[in-house]
PLY file of the C-alpha trace (Angstrom):
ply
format ascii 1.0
element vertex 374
property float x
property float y
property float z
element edge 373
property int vertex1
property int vertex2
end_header
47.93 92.88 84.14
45.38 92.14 81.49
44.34 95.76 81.02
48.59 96.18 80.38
48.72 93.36 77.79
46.12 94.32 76.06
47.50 97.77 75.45
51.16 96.40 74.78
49.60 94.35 71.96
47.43 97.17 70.36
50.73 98.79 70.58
52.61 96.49 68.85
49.81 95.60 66.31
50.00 99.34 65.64
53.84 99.54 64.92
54.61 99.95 61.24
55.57 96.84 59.21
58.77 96.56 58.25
60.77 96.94 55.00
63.09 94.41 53.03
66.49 95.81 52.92
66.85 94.28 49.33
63.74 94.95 47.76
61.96 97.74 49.70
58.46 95.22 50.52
56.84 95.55 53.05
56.95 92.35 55.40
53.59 91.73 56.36
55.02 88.96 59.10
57.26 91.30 61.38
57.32 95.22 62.77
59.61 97.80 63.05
61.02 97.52 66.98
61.04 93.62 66.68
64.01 92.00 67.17
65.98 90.24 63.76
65.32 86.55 64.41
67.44 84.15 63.16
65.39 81.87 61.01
68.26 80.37 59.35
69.21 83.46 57.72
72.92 83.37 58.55
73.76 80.48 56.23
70.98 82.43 53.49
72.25 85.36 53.73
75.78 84.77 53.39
74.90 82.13 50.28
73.15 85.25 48.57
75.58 88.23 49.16
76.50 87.29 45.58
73.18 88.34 44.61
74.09 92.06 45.72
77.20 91.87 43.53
75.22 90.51 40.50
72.50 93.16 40.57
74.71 95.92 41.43
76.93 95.21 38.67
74.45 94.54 35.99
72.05 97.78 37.03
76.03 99.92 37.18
77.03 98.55 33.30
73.60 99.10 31.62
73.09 102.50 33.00
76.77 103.75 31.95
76.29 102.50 28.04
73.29 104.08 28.23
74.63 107.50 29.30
78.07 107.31 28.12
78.09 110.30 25.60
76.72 112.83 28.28
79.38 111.17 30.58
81.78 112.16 27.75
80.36 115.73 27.88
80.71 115.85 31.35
84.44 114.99 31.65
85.57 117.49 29.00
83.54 120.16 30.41
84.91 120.15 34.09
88.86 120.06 31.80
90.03 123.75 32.16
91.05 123.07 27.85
87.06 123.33 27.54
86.69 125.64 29.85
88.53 128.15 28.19
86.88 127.90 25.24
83.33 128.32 27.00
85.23 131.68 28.50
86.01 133.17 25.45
82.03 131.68 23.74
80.90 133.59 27.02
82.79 137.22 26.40
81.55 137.45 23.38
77.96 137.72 24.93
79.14 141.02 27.01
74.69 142.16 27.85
74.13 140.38 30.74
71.30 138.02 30.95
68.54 137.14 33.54
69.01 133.68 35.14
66.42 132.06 32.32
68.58 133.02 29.62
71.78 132.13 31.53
69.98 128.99 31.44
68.99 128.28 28.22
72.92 130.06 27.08
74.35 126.71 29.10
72.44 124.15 27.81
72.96 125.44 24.48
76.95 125.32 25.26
76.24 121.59 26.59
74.34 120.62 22.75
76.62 122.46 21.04
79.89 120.54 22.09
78.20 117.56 22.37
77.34 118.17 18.54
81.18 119.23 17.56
81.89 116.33 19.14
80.05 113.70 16.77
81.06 116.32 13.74
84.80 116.31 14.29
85.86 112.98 15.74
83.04 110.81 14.63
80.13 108.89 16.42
82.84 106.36 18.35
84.43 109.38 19.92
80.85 110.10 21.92
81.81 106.61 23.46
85.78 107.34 23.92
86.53 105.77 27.49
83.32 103.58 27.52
85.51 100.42 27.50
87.82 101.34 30.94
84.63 102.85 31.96
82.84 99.30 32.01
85.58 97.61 33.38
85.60 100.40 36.16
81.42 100.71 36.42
81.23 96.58 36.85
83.24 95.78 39.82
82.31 99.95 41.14
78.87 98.70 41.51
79.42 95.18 42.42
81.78 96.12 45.51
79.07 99.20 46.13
76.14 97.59 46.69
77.72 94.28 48.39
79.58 96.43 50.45
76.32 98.47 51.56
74.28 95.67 51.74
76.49 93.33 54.02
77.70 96.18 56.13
73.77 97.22 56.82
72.85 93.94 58.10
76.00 93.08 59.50
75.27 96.68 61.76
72.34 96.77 62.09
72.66 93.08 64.09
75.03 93.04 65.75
75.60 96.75 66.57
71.72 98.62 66.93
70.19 95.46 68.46
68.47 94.07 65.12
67.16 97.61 65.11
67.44 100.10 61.29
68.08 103.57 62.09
69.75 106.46 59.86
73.37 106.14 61.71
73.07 102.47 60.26
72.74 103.60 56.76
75.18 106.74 57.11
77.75 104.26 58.33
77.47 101.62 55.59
76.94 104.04 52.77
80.20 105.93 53.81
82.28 102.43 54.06
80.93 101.34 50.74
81.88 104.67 49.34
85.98 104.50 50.65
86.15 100.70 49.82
84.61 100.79 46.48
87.01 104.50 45.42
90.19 103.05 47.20
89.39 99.69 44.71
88.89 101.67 41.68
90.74 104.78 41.42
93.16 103.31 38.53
90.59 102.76 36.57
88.95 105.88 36.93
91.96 107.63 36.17
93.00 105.73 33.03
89.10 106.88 31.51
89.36 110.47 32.77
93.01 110.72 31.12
91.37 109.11 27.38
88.38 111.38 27.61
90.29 113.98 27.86
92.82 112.99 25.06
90.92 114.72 22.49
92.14 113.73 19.25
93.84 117.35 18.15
94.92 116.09 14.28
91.79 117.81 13.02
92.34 121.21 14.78
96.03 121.31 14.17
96.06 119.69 10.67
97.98 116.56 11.78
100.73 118.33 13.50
99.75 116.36 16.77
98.69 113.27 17.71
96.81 111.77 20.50
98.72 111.19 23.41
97.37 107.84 24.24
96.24 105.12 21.90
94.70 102.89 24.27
94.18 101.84 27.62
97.23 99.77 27.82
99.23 102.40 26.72
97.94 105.09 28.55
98.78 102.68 32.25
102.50 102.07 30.46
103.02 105.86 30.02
101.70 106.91 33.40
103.22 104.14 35.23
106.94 105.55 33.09
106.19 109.25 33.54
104.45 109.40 37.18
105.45 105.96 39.17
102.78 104.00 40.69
101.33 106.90 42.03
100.13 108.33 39.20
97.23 105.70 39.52
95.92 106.73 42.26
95.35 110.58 41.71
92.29 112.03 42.45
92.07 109.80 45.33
91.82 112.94 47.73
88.69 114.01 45.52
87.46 110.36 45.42
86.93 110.28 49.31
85.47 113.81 49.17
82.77 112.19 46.79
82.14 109.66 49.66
80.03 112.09 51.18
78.07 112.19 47.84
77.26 108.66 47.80
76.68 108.70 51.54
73.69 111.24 50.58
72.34 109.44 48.20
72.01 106.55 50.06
70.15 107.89 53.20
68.04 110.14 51.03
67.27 107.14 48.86
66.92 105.03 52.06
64.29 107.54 53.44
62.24 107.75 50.51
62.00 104.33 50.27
60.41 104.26 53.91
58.06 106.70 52.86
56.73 104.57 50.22
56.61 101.86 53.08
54.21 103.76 54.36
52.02 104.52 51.65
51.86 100.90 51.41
51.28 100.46 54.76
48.18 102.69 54.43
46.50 101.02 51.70
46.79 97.86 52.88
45.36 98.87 55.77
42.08 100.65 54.79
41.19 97.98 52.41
40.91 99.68 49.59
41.36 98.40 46.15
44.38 100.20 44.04
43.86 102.94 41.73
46.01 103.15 38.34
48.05 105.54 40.08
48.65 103.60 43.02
49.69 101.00 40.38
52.06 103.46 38.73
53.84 104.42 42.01
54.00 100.60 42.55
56.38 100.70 39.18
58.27 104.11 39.38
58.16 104.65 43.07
61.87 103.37 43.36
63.09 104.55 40.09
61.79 107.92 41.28
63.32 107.77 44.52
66.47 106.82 43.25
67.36 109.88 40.56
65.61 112.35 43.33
67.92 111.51 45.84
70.76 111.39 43.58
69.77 114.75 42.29
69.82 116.68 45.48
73.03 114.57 46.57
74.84 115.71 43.30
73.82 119.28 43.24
75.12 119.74 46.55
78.28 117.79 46.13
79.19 118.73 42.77
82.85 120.48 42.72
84.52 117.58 43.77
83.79 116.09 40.57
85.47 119.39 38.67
88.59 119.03 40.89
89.00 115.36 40.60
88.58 115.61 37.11
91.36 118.61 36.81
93.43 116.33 39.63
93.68 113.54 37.06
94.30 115.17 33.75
97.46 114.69 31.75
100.59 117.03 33.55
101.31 120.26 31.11
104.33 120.56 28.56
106.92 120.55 30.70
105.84 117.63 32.57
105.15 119.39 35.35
101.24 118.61 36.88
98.55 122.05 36.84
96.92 120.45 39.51
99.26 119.46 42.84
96.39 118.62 45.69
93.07 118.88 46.34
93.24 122.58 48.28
95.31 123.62 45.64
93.26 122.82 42.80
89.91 124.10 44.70
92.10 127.73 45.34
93.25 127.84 41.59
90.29 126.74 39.85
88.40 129.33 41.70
91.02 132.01 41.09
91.04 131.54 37.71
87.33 130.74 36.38
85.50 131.75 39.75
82.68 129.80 41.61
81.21 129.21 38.10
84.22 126.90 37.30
83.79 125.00 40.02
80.18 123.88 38.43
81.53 123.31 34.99
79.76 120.49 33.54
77.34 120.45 36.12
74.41 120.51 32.94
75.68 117.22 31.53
76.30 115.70 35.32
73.07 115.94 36.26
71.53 114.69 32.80
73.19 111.64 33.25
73.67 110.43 36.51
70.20 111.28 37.86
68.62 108.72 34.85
71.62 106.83 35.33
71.38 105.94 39.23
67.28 105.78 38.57
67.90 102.72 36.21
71.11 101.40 37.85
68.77 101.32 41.47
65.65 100.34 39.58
67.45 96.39 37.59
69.59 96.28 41.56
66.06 96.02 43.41
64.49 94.09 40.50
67.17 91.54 39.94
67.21 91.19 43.24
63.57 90.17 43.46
64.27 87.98 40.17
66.74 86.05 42.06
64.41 85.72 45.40
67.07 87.51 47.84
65.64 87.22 51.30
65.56 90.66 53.67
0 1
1 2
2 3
3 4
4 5
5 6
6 7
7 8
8 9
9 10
10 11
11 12
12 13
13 14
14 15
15 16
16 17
17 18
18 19
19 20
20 21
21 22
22 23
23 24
24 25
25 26
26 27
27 28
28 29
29 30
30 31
31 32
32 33
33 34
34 35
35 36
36 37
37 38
38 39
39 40
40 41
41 42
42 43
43 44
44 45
45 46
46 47
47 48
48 49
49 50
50 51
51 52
52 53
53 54
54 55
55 56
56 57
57 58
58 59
59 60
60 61
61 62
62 63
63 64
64 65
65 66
66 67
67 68
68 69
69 70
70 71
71 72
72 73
73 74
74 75
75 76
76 77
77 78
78 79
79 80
80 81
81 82
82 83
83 84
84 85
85 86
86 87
87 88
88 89
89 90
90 91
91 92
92 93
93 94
94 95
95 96
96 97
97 98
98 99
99 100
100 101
101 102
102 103
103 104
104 105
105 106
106 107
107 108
108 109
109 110
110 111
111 112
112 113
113 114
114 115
115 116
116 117
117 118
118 119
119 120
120 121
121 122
122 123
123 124
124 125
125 126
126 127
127 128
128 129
129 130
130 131
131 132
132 133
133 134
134 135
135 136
136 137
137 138
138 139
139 140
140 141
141 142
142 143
143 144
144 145
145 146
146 147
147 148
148 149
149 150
150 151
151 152
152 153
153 154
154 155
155 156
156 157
157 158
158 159
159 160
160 161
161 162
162 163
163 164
164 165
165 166
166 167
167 168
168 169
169 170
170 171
171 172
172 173
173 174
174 175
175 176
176 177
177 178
178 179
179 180
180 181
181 182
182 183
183 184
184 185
185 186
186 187
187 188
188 189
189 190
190 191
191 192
192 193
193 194
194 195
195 196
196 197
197 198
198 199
199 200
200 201
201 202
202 203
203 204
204 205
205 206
206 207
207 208
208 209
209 210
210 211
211 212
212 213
213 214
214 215
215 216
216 217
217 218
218 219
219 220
220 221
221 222
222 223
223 224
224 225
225 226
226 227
227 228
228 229
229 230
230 231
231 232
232 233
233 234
234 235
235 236
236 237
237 238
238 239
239 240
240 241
241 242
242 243
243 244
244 245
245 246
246 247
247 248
248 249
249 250
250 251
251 252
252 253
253 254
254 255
255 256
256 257
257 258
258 259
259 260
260 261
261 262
262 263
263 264
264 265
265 266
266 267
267 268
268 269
269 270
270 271
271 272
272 273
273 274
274 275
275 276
276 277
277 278
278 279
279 280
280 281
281 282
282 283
283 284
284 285
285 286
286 287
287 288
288 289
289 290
290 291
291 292
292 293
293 294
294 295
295 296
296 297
297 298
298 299
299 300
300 301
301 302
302 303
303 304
304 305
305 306
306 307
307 308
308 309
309 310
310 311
311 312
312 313
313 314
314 315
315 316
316 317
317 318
318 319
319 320
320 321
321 322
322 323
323 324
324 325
325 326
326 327
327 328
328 329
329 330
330 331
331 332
332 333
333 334
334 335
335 336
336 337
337 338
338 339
339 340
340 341
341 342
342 343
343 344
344 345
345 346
346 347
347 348
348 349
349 350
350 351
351 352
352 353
353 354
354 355
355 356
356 357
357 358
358 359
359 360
360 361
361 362
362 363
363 364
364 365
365 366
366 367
367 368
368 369
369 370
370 371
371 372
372 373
């Protein structure tokens, strides 16, 4: 019926645009409810999937050099060696303080080891574990944002009817997150075990030594003293941060579509940008990014104190703290409480929220740079 044509295309002339999966743009040539149509974009998209790897990868290694002293920090803080000291800092303070000044005592532990740290061991020592780090962050990233990338479209046609939805996203986020921690583990372990290899000569006036002098050597001694599995432990933890990175992504995914929308708007009533519609235009995705890995990380966060204890050296008489994930939850909070299950938590969030803000922000630009279709 004319009358029911008419109203099917005001409909669909209504329906929002849609959004690139790369880059976040708005397509101004298709809506949200049409059907993917294959314009040649098998053979495209397939060429460019190494465009994912690139951009992940190069966003992953700049924002680690950038933050690696607070990533430093962060490691020895969630160790139960530096917890212990910040125990006995703490007794020492026996009038209890409101939550301001509990606060401001933290972050003054968090500057104050971070200082002792460039004061006993030198400026290198705030980069100790940047090299494995690198080699982990690189391929991390790559396999990441591939993964999620590929497994998104790959769903989302063949599986929702050409059709984005949430359950898309939670399902490619939480693939990318078990592929890319099952792939990188090792290396993970290896930096956790040399941050945590504090060089002890200056405490204990040469009478020890560090236990590792390199990467090399620290894979040689675990692979002597604790087989082939030693690699991999922390792995338990690893998959519990899956649901981390899951968050992040379908927060970040969601806040993207809301900017969508706000474009959407604009273009609509005509109007000619302000400076702040500019400035949004710039930081909207950089924002978006550290937001949603701020909520994802403060919600998530003891997993990265117990697969930090899960991977550190085993005690004197070879025997591990630390024997499973359960365990380690049930004796970290017998011994230090709920607080010690936050340890580090200050540092954490200092860098990875700048940290996945510039890692997201060079992925969508590079991606742009290099003219990746949706």
């Amino acid at each position: 019926m004319p009358g029911s044509s008419g109203r099917n295309t005001s409909s669909h002339e209504d329906a929002p645009l849609t959004q690139s999966r790369e880059t976040g743009d708005v397509n101004p040539e298709s809506r949200q409810g049409d059907p993917i149509v294959n314009r040649n974009k098998a053979k495209t998209a397939f060429s460019k999937s190494w465009a994912h790897m690139v951009a992940g990868g190069i966003g992953g290694m700049t924002a680690a050099t950038l933050t690696a002293p607070l990533d430093v920090l962060k490691t020895r803080l969630q160790s139960d060696f530096y917890q212990a000291q910040i125990r006995a800092s703490r007794a020492a303070h026996t009038t209890s303080m409101n939550p301001l000044r509990t606060a401001a005592f933290h972050f003054n532990e968090t500057i104050s080891i971070l200082s002792s740290v460039y004061r006993q061991e030198g400026p290198r020592a705030l980069f100790r574990g940047l090299g494995p780090n690198l080699v982990g962050v690189i391929p991390a990233r790559s396999i990441n944002f591939f993964t999620y990338g590929n497994s998104k479209r790959l769903i989302t046609e063949h599986l929702n009817h050409g059709k984005d939805s949430a359950w898309v996203h939670l399902t490619s986020a939480a693939l990318a997150g078990v592929v890319t921690s099952t792939a990188t583990n090792p290396i993970w372990m290896v930096k956790t075990r040399l941050q945590l290899d504090k060089n002890m000569a200056a405490e204990s006036g040469g009478a020890t030594k560090r236990q590792y002098k390199n990467s090399v050597d620290c894979i040689r001694q675990v692979l002597r003293n604790e087989g082939i599995q030693g690699l991999y432990k922390g792995m338990s933890a690893s998959y519990l941060g899956v649901a981390e990175s899951t968050m992040h992504w379908m927060l970040y995914e969601q806040l993207k579509r809301a900017l969508v929308r706000r474009e959407e708007r604009i273009l609509r009533s005509g109007r000619e940008k302000t400076w702040w519609d500019h400035t949004v235009d710039w930081t909207g995705k950089f924002g978006a990014a550290g937001g949603a890995k701020l909520v994802a990380a403060v919600l998530t966060y003891p997993h990265e104190v117990a697969r930090t204890r899960l991977r550190q050296a085993p005690m004197a008489d070879g025997r591990p703290k630390y024997t499973g994930l359960i365990q380690c939850f049930k004796l970290v909070f017998k011994e230090e409480g709920m607080i010690g299950l936050y340890g580090g938590m200050t540092p954490h969030l200092l860098r990875t929220v700048p940290s996945a803000a510039i890692m997201f922000g060079m992925y969508e630009g590079i991606l742009r740079l290099l003219h990746t279709p949706a």
